[in-house]
TIRO-2110 file (N, C-alpha, C; in Angstrom, 1 decimal):
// TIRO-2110
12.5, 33.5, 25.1, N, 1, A
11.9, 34.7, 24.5, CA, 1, A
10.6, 34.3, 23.8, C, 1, A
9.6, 35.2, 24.0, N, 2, A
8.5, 34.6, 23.3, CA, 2, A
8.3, 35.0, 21.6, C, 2, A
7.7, 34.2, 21.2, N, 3, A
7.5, 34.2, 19.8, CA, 3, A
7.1, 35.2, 19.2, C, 3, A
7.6, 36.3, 18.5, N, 4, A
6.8, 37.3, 17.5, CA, 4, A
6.2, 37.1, 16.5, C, 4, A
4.8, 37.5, 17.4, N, 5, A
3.9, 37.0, 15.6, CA, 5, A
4.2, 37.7, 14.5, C, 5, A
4.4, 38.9, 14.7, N, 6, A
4.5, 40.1, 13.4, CA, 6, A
5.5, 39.6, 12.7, C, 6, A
6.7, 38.9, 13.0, N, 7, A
7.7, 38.5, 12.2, CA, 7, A
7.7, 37.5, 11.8, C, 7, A
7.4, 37.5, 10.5, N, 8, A
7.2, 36.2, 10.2, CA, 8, A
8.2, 35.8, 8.7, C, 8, A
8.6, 34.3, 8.5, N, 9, A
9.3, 34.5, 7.5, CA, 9, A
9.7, 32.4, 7.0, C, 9, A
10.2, 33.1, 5.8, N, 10, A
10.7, 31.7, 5.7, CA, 10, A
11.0, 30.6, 7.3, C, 10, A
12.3, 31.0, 7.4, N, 11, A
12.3, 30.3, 8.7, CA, 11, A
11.3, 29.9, 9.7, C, 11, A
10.5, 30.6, 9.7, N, 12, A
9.9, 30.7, 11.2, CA, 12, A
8.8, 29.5, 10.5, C, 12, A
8.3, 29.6, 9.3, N, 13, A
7.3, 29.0, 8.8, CA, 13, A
7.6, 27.3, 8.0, C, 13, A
9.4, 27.1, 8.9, N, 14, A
9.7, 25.7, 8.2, CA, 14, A
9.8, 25.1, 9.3, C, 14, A
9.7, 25.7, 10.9, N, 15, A
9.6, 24.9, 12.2, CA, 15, A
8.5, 25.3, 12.9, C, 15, A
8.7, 24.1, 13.5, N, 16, A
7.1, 23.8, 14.5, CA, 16, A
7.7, 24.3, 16.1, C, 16, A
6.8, 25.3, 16.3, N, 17, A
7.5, 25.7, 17.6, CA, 17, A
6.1, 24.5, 18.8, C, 17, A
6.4, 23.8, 19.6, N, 18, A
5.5, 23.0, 19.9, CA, 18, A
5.2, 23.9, 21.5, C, 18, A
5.9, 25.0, 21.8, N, 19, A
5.6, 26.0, 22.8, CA, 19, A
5.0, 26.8, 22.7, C, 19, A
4.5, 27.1, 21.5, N, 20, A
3.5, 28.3, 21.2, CA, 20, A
2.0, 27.1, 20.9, C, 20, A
0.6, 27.3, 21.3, N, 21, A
-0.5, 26.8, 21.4, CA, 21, A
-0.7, 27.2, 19.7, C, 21, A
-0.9, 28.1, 19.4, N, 22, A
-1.2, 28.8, 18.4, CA, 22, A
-0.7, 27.8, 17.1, C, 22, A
0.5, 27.8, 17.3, N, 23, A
1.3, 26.7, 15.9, CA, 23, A
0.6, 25.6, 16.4, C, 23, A
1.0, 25.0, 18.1, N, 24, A
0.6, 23.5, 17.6, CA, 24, A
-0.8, 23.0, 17.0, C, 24, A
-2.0, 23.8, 17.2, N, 25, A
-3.2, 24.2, 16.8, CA, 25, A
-2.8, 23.9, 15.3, C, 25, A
-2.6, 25.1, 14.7, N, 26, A
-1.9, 25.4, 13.1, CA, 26, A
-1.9, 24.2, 12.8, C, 26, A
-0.6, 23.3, 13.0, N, 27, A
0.1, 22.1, 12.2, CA, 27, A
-0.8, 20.9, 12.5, C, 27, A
-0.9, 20.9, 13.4, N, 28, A
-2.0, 19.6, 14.2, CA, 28, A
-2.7, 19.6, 12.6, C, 28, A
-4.0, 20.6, 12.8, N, 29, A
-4.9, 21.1, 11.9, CA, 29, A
-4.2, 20.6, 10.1, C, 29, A
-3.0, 21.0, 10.0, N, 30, A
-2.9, 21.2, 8.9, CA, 30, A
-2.3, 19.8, 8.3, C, 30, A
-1.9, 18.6, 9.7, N, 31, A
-1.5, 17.6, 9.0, CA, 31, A
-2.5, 16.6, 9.5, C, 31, A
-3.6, 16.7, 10.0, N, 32, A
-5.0, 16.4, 10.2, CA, 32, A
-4.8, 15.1, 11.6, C, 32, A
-3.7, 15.7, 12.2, N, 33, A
-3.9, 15.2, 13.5, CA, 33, A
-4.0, 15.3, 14.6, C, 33, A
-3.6, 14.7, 16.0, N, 34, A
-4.0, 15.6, 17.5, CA, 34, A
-2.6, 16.6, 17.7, C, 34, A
-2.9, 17.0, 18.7, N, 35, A
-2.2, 17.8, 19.1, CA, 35, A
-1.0, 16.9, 19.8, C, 35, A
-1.5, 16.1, 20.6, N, 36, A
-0.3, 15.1, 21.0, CA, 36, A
0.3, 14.2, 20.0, C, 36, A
0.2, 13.8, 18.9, N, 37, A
0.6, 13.2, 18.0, CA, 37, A
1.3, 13.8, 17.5, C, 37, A
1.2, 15.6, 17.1, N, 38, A
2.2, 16.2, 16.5, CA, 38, A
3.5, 16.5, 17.1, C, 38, A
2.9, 16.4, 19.0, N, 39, A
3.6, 16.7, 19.7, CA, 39, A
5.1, 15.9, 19.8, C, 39, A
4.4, 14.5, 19.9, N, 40, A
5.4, 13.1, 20.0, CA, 40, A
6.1, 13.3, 18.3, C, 40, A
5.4, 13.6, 17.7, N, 41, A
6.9, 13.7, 15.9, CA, 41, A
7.6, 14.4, 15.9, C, 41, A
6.9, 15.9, 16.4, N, 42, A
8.4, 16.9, 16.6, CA, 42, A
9.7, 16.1, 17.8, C, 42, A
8.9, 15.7, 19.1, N, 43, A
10.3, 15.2, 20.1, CA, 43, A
10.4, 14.5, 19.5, C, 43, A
10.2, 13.5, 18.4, N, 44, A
11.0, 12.1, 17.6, CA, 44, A
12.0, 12.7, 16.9, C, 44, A
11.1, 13.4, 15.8, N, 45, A
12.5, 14.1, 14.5, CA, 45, A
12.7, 15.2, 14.5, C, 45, A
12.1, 16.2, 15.3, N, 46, A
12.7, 17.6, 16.0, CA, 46, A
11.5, 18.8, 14.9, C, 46, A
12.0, 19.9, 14.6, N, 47, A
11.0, 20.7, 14.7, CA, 47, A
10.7, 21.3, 13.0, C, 47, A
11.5, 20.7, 12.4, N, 48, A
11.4, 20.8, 10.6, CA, 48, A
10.1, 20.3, 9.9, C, 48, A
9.3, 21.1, 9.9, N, 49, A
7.9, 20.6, 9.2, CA, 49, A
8.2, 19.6, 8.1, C, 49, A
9.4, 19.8, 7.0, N, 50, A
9.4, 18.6, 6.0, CA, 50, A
9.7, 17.3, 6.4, C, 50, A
9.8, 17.3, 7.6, N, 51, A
10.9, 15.8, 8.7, CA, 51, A
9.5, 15.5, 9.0, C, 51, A
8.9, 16.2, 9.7, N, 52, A
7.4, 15.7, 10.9, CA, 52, A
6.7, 15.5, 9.6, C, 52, A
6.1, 16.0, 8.4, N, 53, A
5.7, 15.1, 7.7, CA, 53, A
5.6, 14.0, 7.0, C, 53, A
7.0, 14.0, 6.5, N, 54, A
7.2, 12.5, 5.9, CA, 54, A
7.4, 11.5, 7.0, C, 54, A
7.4, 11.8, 8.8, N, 55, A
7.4, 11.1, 9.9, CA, 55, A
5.9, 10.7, 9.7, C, 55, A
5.2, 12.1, 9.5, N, 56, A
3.7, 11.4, 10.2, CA, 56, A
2.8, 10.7, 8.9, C, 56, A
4.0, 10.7, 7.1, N, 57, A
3.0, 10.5, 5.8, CA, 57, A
2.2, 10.7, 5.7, C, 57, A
2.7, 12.0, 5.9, N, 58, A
1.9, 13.1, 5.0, CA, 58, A
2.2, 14.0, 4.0, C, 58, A
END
């Protein structure tokens, strides 16, 4: 099912969906890396933005 943007919420805003362009854009951007790099942290420690951070020390 594809992502709804209009809904947006706690949840949606504590995972990295890496199938939406749009987020991986977002996070990439926001933890000042490539897009494949963010790509490879989420398939490491899965899709919890506080995990992929302290993965990527940041």
């Amino acid at each position: 099912m594809a992502d709804d943007t209009r809904k947006t919420g706690k949840t949606d805003r504590d995972r990295i969906n890496i199938s939406q362009d749009y987020e991986l854009d977002d996070w990439a951007r926001k933890f000042g890396v490539s897009r494949e790099e963010l790509r490879k942290a989420v398939e490491t420690v899965g899709p919890m933005a506080d995990d992929v951070r302290r993965h990527l020390g940041k």
